[in-house]
N, C-alpha and C positions, 0 to 999 in steps of 0.2 A: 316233289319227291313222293313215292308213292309208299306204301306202309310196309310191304317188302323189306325195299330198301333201307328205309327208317331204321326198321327193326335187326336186319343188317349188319350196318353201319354200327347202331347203338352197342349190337352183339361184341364187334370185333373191336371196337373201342375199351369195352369192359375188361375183353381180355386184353388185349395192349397195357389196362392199368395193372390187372393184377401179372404179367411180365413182368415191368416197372417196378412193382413192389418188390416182386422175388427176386431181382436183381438189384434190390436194396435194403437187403436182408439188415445191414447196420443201421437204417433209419426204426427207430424204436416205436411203438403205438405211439407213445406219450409223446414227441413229438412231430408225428403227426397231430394229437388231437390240438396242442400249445398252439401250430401254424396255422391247421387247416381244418380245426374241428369237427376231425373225424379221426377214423383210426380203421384199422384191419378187422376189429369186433365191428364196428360200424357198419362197415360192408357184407359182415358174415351176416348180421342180423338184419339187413334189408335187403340180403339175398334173400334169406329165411322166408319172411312176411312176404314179397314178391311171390315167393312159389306157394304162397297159403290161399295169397289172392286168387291163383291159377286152381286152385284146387290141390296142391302140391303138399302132402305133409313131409319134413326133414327135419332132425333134428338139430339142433346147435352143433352140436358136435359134428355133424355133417355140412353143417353149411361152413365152418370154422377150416373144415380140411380143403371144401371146394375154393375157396380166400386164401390161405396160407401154402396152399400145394402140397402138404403132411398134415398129418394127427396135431391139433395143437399141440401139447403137450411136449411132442418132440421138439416142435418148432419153440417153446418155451425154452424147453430144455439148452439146446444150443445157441438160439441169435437173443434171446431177453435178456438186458443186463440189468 
């Protein structure tokens, strides 16, 4: 497979998960992190550092909204119990 592809692949997967997530608004961070030791922050903050490596500066709060698909805060607001 060539690096293309790879890169791709890996792309549309990333988004397939975060789909998944947003059509599993009732699975809460915390268990996520219990099962799978990770979480929705998890991803926002290794999107982050990922785009730092590229040269990419974003902030938390931006990386937070491109993971959750809204402003934290809202997304707080309504699916966090």
């Amino acid at each position: 497979m060539n690096e293309k592809n790879k890169n791709e692949i890996q792309s549309a997967t990333f988004e397939r998960l975060l789909k998944h997530l947003d059509e599993r608004k009732d699975v809460q961070n915390i268990d996520l992190m219990n099962l799978a030791n990770f979480c929705r922050n998890c991803l926002s903050r290794w999107y982050r550092e990922e785009a730092e490596k590229k040269g990419i500066t974003i902030s938390d709060q931006e990386a937070r909204e491109r993971i959750y698909g809204m402003p934290y805060s809202e997304w707080k607001k309504k699916y966090q119990k």
